[in-house]
BANU-477329 format. One record per residue (C-alpha): y, x, z; residue in three letters. Coordinates in steps of 0.05 Angstrom, whole numbers, plus 32768, in hexadecimal, padded with zeros to 4 digits. Each point is the difference from the previous one (the first is absolute). Layout:
N
<atom><north>Y</north><east>X</east><up>Z</up><aa>ALA</aa></atom>
...
END
This chain:
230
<atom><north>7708</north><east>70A0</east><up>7FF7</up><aa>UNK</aa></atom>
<atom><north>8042</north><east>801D</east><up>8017</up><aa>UNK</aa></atom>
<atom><north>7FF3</north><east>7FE6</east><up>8049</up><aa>UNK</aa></atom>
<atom><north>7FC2</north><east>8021</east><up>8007</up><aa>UNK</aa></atom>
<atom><north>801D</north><east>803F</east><up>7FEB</up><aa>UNK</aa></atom>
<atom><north>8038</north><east>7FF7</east><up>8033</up><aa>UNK</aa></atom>
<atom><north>7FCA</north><east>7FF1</east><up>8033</up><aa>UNK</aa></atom>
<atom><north>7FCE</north><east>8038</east><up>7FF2</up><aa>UNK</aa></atom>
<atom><north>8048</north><east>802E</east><up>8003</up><aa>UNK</aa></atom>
<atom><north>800D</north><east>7FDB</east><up>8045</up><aa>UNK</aa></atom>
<atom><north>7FB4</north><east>8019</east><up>8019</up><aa>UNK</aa></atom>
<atom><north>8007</north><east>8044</east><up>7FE2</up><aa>UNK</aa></atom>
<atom><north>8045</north><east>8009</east><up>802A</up><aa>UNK</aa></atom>
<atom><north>7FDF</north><east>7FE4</east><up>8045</up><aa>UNK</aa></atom>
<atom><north>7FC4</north><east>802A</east><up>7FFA</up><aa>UNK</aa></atom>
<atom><north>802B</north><east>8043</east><up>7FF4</up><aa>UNK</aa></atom>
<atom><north>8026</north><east>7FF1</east><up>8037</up><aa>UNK</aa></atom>
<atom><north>7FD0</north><east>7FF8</east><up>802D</up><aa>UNK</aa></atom>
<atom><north>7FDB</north><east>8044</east><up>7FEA</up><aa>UNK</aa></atom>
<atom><north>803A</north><east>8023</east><up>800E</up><aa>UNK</aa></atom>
<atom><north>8008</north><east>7FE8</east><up>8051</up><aa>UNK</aa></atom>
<atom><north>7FC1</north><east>800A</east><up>800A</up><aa>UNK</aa></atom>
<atom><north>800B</north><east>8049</east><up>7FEB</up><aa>UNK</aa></atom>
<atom><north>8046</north><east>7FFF</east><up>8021</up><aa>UNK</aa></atom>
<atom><north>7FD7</north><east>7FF3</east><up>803E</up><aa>UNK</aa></atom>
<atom><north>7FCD</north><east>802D</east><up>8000</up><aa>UNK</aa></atom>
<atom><north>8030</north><east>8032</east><up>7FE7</up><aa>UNK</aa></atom>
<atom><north>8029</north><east>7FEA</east><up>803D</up><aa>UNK</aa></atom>
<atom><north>7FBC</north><east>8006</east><up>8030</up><aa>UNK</aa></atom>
<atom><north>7FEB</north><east>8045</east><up>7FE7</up><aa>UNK</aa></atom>
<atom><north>804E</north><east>801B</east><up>8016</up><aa>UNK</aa></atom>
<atom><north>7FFD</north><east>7FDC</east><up>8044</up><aa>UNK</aa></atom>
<atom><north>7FBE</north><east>8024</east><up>800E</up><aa>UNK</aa></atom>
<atom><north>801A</north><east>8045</east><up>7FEC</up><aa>UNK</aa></atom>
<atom><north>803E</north><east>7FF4</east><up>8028</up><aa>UNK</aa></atom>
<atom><north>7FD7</north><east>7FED</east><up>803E</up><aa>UNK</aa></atom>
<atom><north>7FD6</north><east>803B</east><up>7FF8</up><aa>UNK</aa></atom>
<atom><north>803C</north><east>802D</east><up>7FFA</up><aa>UNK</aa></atom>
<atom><north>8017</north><east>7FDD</east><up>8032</up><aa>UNK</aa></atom>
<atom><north>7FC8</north><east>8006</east><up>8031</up><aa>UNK</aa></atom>
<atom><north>7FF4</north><east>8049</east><up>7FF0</up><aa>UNK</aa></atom>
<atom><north>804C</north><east>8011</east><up>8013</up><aa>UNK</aa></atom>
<atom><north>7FF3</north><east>7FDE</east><up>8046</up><aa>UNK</aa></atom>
<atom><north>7FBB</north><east>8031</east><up>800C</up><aa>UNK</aa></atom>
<atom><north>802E</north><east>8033</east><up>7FEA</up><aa>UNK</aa></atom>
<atom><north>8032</north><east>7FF1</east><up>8030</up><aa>UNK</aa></atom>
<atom><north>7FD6</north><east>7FF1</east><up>8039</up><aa>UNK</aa></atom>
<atom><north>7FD1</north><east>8030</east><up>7FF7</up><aa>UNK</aa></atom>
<atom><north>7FC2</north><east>8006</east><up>802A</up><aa>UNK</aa></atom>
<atom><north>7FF6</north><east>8003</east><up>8047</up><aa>UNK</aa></atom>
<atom><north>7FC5</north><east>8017</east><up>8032</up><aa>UNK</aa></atom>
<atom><north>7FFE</north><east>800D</east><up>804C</up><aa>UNK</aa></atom>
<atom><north>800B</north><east>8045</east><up>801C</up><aa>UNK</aa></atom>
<atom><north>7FE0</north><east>800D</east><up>8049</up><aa>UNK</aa></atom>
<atom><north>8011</north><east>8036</east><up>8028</up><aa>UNK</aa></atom>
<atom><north>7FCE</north><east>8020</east><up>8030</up><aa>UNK</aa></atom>
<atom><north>7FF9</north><east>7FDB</east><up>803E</up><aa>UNK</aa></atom>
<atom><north>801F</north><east>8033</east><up>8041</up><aa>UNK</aa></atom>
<atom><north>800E</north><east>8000</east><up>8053</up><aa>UNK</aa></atom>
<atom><north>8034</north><east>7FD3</east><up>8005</up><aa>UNK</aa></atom>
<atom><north>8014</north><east>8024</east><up>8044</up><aa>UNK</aa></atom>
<atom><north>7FFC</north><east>7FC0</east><up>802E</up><aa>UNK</aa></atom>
<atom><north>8042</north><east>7FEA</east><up>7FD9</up><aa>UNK</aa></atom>
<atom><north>8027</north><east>803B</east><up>7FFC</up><aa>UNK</aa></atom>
<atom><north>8027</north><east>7FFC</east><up>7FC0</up><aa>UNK</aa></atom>
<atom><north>8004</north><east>804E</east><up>7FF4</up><aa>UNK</aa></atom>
<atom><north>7FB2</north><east>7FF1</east><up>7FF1</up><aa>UNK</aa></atom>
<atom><north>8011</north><east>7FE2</east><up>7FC1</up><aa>UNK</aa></atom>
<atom><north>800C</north><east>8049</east><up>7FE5</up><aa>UNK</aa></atom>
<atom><north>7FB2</north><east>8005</east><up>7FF3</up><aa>UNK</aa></atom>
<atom><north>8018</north><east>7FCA</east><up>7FC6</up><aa>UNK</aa></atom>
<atom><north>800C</north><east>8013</east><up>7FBE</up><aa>UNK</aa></atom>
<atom><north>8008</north><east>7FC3</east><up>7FD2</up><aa>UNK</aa></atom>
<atom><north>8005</north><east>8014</east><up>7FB5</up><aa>UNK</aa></atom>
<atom><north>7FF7</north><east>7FDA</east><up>7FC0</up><aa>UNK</aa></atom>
<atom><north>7FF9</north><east>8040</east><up>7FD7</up><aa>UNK</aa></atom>
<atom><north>8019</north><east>7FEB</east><up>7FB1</up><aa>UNK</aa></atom>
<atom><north>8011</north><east>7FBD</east><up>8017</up><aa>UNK</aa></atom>
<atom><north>802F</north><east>7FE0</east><up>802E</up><aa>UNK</aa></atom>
<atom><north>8009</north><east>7FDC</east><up>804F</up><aa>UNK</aa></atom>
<atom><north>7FFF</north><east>7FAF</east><up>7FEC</up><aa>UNK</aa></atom>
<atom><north>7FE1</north><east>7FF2</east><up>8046</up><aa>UNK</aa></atom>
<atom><north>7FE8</north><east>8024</east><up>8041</up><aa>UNK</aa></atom>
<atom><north>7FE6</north><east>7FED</east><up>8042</up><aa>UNK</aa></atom>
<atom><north>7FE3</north><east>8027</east><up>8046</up><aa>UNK</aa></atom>
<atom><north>7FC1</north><east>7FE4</east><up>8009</up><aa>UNK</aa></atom>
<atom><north>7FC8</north><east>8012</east><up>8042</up><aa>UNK</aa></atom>
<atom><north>7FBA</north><east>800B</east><up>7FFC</up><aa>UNK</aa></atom>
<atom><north>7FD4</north><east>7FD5</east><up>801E</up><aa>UNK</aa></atom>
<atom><north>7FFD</north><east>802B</east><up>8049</up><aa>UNK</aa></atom>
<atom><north>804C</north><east>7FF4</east><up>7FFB</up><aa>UNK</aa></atom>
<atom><north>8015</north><east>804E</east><up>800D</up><aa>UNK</aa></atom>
<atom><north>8002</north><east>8016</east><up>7FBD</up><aa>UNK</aa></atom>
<atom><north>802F</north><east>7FEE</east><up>7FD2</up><aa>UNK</aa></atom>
<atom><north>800A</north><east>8008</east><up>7FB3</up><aa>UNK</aa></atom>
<atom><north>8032</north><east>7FEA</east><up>7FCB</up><aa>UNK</aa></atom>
<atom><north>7FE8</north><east>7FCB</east><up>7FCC</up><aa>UNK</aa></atom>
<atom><north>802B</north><east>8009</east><up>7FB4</up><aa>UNK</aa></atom>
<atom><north>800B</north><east>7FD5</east><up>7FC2</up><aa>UNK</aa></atom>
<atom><north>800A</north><east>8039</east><up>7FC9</up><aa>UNK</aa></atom>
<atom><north>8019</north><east>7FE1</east><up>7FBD</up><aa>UNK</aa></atom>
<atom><north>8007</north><east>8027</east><up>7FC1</up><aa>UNK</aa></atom>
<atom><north>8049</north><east>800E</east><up>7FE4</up><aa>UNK</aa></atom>
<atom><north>8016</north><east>7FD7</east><up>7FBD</up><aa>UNK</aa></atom>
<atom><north>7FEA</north><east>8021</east><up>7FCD</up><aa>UNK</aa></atom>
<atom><north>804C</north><east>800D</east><up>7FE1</up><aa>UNK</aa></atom>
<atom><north>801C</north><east>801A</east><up>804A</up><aa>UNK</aa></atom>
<atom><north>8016</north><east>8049</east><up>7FFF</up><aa>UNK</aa></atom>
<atom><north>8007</north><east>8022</east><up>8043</up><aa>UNK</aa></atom>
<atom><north>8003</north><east>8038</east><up>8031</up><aa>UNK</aa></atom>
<atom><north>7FDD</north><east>800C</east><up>8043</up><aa>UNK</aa></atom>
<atom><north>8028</north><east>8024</east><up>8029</up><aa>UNK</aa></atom>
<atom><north>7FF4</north><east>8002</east><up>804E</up><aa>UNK</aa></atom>
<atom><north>802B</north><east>7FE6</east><up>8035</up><aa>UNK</aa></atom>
<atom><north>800A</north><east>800A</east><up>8052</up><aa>UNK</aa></atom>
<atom><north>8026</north><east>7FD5</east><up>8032</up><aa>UNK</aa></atom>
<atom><north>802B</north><east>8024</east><up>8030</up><aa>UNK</aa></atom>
<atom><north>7FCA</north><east>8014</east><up>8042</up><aa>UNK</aa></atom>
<atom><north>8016</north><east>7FCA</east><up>803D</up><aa>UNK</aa></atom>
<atom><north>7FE2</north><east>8007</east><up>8044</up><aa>UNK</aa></atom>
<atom><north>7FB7</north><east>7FE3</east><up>8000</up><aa>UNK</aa></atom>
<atom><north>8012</north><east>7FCF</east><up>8040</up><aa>UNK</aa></atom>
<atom><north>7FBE</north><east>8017</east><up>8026</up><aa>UNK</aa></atom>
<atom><north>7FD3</north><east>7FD7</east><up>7FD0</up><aa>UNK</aa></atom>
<atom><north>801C</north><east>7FC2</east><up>7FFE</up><aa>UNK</aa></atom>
<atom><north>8000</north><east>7FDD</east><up>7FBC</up><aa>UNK</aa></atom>
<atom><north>8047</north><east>7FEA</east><up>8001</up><aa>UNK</aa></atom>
<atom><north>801E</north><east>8046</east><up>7FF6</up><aa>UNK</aa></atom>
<atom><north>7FE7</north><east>7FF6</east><up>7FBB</up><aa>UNK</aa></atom>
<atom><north>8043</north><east>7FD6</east><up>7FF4</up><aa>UNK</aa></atom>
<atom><north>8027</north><east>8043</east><up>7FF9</up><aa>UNK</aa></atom>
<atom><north>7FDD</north><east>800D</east><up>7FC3</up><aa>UNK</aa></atom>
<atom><north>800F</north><east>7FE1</east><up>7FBB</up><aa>UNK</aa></atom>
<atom><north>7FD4</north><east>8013</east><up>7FC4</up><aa>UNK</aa></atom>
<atom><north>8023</north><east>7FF4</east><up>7FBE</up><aa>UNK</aa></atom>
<atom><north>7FF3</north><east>8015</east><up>7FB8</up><aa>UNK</aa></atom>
<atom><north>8042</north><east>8013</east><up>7FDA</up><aa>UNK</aa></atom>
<atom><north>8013</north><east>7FD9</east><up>7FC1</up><aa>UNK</aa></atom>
<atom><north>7FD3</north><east>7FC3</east><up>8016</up><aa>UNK</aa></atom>
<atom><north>7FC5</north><east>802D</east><up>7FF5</up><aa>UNK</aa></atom>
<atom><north>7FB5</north><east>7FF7</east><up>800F</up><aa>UNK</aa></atom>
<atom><north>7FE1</north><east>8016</east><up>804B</up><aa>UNK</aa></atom>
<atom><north>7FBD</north><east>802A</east><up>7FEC</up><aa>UNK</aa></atom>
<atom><north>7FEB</north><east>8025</east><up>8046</up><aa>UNK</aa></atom>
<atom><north>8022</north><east>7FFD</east><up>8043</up><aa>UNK</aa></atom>
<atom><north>7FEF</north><east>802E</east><up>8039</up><aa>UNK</aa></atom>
<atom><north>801B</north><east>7FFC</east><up>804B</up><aa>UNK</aa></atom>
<atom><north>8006</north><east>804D</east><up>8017</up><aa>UNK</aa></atom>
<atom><north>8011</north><east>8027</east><up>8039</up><aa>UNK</aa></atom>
<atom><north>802E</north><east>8031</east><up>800C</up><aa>UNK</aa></atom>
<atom><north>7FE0</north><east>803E</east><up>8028</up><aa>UNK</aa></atom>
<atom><north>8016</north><east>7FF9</east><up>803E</up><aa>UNK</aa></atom>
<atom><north>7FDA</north><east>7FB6</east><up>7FF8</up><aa>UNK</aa></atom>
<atom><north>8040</north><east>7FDD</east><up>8026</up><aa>UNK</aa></atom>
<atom><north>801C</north><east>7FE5</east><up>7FBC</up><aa>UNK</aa></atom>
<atom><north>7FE7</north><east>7FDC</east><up>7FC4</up><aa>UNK</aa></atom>
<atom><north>800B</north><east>7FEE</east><up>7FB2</up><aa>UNK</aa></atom>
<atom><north>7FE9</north><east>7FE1</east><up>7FC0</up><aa>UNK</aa></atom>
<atom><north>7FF4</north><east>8025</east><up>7FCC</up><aa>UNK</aa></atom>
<atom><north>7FF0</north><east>7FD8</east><up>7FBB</up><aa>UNK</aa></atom>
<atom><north>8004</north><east>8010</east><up>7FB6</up><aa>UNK</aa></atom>
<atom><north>801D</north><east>7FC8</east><up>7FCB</up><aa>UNK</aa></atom>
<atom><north>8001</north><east>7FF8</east><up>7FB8</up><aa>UNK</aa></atom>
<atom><north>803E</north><east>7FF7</east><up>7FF6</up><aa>UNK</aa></atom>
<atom><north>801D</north><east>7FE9</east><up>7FB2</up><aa>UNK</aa></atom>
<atom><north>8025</north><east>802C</east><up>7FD3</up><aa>UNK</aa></atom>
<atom><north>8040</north><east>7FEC</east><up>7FF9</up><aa>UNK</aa></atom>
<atom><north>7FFC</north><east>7FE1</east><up>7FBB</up><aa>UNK</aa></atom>
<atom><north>7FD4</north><east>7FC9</east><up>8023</up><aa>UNK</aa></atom>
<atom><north>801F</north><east>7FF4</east><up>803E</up><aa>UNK</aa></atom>
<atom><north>8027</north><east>7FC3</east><up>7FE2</up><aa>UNK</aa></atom>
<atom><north>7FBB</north><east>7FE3</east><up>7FF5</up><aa>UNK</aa></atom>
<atom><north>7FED</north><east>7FF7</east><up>804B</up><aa>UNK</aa></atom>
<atom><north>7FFC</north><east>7FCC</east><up>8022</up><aa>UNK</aa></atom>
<atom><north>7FFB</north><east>7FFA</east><up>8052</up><aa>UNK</aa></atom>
<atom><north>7FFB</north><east>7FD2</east><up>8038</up><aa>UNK</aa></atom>
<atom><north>7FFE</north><east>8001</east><up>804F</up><aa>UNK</aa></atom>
<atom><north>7FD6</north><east>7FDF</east><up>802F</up><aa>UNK</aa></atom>
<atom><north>7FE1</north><east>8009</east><up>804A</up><aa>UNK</aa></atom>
<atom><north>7FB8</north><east>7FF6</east><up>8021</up><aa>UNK</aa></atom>
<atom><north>8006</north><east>7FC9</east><up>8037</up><aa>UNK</aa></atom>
<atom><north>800B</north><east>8013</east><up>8046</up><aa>UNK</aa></atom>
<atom><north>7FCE</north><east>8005</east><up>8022</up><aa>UNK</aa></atom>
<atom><north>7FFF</north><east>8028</east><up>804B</up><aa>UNK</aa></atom>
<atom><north>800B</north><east>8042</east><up>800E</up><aa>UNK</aa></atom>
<atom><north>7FC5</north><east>800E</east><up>802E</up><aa>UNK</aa></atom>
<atom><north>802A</north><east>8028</east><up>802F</up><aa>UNK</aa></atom>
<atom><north>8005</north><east>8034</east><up>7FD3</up><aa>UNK</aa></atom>
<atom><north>7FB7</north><east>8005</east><up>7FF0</up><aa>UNK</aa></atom>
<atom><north>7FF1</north><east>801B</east><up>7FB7</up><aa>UNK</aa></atom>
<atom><north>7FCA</north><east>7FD7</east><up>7FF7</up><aa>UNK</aa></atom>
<atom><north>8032</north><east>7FBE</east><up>7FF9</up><aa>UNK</aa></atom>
<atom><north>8017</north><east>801A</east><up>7FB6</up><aa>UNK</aa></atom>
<atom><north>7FBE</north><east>7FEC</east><up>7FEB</up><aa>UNK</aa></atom>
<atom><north>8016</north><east>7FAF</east><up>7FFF</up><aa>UNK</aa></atom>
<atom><north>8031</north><east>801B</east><up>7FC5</up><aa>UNK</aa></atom>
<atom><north>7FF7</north><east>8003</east><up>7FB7</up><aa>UNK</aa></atom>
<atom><north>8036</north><east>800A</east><up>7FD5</up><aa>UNK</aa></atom>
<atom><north>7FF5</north><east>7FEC</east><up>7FBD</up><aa>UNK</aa></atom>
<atom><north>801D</north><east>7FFB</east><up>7FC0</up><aa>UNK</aa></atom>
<atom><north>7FFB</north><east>7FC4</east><up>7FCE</up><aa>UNK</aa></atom>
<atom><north>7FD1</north><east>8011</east><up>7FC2</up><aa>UNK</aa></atom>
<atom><north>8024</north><east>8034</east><up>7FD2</up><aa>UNK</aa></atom>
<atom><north>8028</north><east>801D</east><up>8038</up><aa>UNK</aa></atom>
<atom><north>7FF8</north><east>8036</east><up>8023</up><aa>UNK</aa></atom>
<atom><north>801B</north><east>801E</east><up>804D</up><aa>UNK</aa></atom>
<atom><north>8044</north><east>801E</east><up>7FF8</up><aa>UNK</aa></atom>
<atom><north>8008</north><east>800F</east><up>804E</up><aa>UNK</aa></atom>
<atom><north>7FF4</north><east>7FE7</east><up>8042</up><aa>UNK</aa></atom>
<atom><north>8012</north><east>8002</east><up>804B</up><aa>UNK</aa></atom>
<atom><north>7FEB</north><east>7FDF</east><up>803B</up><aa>UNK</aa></atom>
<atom><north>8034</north><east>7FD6</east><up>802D</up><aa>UNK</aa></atom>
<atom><north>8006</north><east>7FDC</east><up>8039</up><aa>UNK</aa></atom>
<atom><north>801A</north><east>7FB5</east><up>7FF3</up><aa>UNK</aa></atom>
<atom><north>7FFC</north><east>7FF2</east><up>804F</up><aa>UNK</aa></atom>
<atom><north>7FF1</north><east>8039</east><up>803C</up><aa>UNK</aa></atom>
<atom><north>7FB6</north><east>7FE8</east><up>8001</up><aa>UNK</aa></atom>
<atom><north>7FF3</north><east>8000</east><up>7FB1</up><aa>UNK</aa></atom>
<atom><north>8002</north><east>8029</east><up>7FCC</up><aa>UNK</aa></atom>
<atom><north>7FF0</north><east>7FFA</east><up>7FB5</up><aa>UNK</aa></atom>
<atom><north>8003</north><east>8028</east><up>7FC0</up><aa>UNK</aa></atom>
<atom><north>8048</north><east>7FF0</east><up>7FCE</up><aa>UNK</aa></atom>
<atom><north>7FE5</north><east>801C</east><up>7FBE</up><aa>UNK</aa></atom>
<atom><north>801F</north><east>8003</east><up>7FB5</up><aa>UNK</aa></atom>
<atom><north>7FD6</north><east>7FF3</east><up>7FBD</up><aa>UNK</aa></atom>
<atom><north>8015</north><east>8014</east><up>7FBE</up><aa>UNK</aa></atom>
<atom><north>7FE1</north><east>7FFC</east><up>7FB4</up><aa>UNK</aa></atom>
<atom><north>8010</north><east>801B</east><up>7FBC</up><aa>UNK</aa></atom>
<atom><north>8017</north><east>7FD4</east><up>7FCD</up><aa>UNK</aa></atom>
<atom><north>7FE0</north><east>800A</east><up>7FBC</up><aa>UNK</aa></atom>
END
């Protein structure tokens, strides 16, 4: 008699213990799929979400770079994460194609606007545009950038406007640099920038740009991304 009580005591134990991992694990299940929705929902936050911004397609002068002040890229609320000149299908129009991504939700900033110094305008050629280096202070975010002239229409600028993060956050950013290939230069023809696109990975976003000249025949853009670290 005393064995079958030690045996039915045996089978009581097993059976409890396996009721209680099987409610370990689902336990254990229900916390991994609240931690990967937390999870995912901190990456939408953080990447936010992008669309394409077109500007209105104008005379691109026959190549004459000072042309490109009829161009007016913006993203409004959002921020630069890519950009690109792009012709119209008669090829003498031109226009500038955006990728405008929302801001993480938890990023605090100010837009403030921003000019390089005026530099000569080189007679139209697009490799005057080396002498000018846009740049958002405090790893900021590029919004709008505008190439102006001056009024006697000899010189030329950028003017842009950043979001740039209070200064509680800046420890929180996070940058990197990177260039467009090389591609040629077009003797100076305006129309060349268009085999450029400086982007920025997912979650990042244009801190500045400038074009160069890796050889006396090429040029390409050297630009700077930056993100906000939640």
């Amino acid at each position: 008699m005393s064995s079958v009580r030690i045996m039915l005591i045996i089978s009581a134990i097993a059976i409890t213990s396996v009721l209680a991992k099987n409610m370990l694990k689902e336990e254990s299940d229900i916390h991994g799929k609240e931690l990967n929705i937390d999870a995912s929902r901190v990456r939408r936050s953080y990447y936010g979400n992008c669309h394409d911004v077109d500007t209105w397609f104008t005379y691109d002068g026959k190549g004459h770079t000072v042309y490109l002040d009829r161009q007016s890229p913006n993203c409004g609320l959002s921020a630069i994460r890519s950009f690109q000149l792009v012709r119209n299908s008669g090829h003498n129009h031109v226009r500038y194609d955006l990728s405008c991504c929302n801001l993480p939700k938890s990023y605090r900033c100010r837009t403030s606007t921003f000019n390089t110094p005026y530099n000569k305008d080189g007679k139209g050629l697009n490799i005057y545009l080396d002498r000018h280096h846009v740049s958002c202070p405090s790893n900021g975010f590029l919004k709008h950038f505008h190439l102006n002239r001056n009024d006697h229409g000899d010189l030329y600028r950028y003017t842009f406007s950043c979001c740039s993060p209070h200064y509680y956050q800046r420890s929180q950013m996070t940058c990197y640099e990177t260039t467009t290939p090389a591609n040629a230069d077009g003797k100076g023809n305006m129309v060349y920038l268009d085999r450029h696109r400086p982007s920025c990975h997912i979650g990042y976003f244009i801190n500045g740009f400038q074009l160069v000249r890796p050889t006396s025949t090429t040029i390409q853009y050297k630009y700077r991304c930056c993100a906000f670290y939640q």
